[in-house]
C-alpha positions as CSV (number, residue, x, y, z in Angstrom):
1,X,100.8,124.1,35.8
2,X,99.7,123.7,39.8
3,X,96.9,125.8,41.0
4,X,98.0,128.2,43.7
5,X,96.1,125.9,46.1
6,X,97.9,122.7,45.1
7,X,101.7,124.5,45.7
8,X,100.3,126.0,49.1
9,X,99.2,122.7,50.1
10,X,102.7,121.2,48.7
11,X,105.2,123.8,50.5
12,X,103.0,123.7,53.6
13,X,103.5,119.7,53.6
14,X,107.5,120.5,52.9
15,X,107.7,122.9,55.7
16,X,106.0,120.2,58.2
17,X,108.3,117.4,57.2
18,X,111.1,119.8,57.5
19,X,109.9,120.6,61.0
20,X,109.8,117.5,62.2
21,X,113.9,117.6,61.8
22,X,114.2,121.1,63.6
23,X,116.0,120.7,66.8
24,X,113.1,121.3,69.0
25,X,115.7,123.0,71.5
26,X,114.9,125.9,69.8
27,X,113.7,129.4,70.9
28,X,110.3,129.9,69.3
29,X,109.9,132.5,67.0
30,X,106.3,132.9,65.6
31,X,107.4,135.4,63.2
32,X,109.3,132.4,61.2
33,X,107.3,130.0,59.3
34,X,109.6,126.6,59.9
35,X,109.0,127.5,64.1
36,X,105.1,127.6,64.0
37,X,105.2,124.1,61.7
38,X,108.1,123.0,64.3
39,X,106.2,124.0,67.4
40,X,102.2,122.2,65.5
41,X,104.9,119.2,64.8
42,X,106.1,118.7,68.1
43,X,103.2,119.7,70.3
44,X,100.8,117.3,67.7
45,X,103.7,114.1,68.5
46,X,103.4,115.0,72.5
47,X,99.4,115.2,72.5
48,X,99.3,112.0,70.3
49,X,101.9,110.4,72.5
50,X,99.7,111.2,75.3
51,X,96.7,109.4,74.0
52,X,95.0,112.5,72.4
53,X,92.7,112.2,69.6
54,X,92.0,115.1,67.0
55,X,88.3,116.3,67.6
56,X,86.2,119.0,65.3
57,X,83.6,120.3,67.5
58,X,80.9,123.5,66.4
59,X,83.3,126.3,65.4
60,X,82.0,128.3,67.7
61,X,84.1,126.5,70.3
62,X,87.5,126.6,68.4
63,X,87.5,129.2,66.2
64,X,89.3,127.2,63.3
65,X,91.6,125.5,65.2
66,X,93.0,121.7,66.0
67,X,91.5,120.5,69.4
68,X,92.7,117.4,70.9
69,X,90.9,115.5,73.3
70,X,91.2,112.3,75.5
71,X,88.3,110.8,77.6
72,X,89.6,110.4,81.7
73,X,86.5,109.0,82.8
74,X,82.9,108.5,81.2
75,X,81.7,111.7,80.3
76,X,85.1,113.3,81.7
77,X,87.5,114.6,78.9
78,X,91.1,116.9,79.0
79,X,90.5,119.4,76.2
80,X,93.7,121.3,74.4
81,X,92.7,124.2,72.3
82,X,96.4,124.0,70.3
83,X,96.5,127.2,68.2
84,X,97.4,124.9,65.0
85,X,95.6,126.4,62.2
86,X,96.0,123.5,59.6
87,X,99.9,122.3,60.0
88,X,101.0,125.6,61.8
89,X,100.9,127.8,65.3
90,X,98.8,130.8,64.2
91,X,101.7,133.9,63.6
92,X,99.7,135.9,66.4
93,X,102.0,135.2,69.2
94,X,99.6,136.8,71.7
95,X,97.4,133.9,72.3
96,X,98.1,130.9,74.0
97,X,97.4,127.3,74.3
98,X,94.7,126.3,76.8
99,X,94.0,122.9,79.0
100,X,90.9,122.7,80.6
101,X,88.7,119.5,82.2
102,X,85.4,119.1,80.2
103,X,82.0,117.1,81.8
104,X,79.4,116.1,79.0
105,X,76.3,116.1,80.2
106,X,73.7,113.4,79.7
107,X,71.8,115.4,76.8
108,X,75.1,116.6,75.4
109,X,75.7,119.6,76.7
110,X,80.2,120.5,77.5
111,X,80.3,122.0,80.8
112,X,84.0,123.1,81.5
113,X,84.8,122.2,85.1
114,X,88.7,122.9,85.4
115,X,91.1,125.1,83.7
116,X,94.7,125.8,84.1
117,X,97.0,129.0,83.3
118,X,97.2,129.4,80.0
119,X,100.5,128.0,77.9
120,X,102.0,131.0,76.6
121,X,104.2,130.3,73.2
122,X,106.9,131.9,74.8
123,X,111.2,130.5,74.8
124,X,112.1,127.0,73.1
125,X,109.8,124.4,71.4
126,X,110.5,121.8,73.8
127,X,109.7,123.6,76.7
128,X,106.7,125.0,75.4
129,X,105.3,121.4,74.8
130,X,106.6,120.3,78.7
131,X,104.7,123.1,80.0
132,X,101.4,121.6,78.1
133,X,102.0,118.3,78.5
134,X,102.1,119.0,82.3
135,X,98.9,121.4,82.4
136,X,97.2,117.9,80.6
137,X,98.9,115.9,84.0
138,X,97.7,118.6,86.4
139,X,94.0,118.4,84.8
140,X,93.9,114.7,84.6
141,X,95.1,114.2,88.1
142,X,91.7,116.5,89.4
143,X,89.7,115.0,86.7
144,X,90.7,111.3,87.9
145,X,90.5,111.9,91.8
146,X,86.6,112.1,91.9
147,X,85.4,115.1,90.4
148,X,86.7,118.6,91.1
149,X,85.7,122.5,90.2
150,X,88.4,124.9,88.1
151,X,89.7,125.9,92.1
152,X,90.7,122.2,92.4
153,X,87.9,121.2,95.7
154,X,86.1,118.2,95.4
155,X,82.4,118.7,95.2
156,X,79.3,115.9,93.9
157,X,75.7,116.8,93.5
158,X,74.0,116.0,96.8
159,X,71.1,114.5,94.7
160,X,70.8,110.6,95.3
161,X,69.6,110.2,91.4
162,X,72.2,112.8,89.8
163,X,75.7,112.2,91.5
164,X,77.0,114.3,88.7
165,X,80.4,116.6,89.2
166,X,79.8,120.1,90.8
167,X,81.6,123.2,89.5
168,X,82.0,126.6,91.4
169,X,80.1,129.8,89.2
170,X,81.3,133.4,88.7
171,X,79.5,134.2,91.5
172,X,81.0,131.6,94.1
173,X,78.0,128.7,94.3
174,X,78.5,125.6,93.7
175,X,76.6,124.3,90.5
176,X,75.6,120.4,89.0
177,X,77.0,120.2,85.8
178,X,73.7,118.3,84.6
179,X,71.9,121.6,86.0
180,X,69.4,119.1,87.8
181,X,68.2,122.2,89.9
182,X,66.9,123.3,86.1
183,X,65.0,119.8,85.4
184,X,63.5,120.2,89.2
185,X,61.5,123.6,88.4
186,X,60.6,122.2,84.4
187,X,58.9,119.0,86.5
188,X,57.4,121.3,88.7
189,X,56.0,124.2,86.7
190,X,54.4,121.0,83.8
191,X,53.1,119.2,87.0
């Protein structure tokens, strides 16, 4: 006889094929099982479609779930946090789907410098996955026009040897994303 593991791996691999044959014009229900495998389905096809890759970063950036990534420039990346938990949409239907523009610094460090409005999993499948789909456009565009802060302004560190992409705080400065201000003060206070 099957474990309980192997026939909850089985029926979740059932319900995704089944998905995938859901009309997508759908209106999403996250209380329903087939519509959170319908929505990971279809949302998973337009990401990959898009040139998206499946990454696994430190769980403490995504909490368990599938982030898809795709590089815009060196060191430049578009960053969907998707809400599929293995082959589903989590049930909570209070969270959303998030797009935002990621610089990685030279010693590794993600600095986010755009975001966009949030995705909410609200009315049908397909257009949930059209409104992502064009948060990833909108965030490539300001990601591929030089480099640009989460307000959409154009800023680069003034520094001759940095020339890395600026980003606006909380509090309204304008910061370098490879915190070169930081290396200035460590040179300084060794010196």
């Amino acid at each position: 006889m099957a474990s309980k593991h192997t026939r909850t791996r089985e029926r979740s691999r059932e319900l995704y094929n089944t998905a995938g044959k859901l009309p997508f014009s759908v209106v999403y229900d996250p209380g329903q099982e087939l519509h959170r495998y319908a929505l990971a389905y279809a949302l998973r096809d337009g990401l990959f479609g898009n040139g998206f890759v499946k990454q696994s970063f430190h769980k403490e950036f995504h909490a368990g779930e599938c982030v898809y990534l795709k590089v815009v420039k060196p060191h430049l990346y578009v960053v969907v946090y998707s809400t599929i938990c293995f082959h589903e949409c989590r049930a909570k239907s209070t969270d959303a789907i998030r797009v935002v523009g990621i610089y990685e610094s030279t010693q590794g460090a993600m600095c986010p410098l755009v975001k966009t409005e949030r995705v909410f999993r609200k009315g049908k499948i397909e257009a949930i996955v059209q409104r992502t789909l064009e948060r990833v456009a909108a965030v490539e565009e300001m990601l591929g026009s030089d480099q640009t802060s989460r307000s959409g302004q154009t800023k680069v560190c003034p520094r001759s040897d940095c020339g890395a992409p600026m980003f606006l705080s909380k509090k309204g400065r304008w910061v370098c994303a490879e915190l070169c201000f930081k290396r200035d003060r460590s040179m300084s206070t060794s010196e």
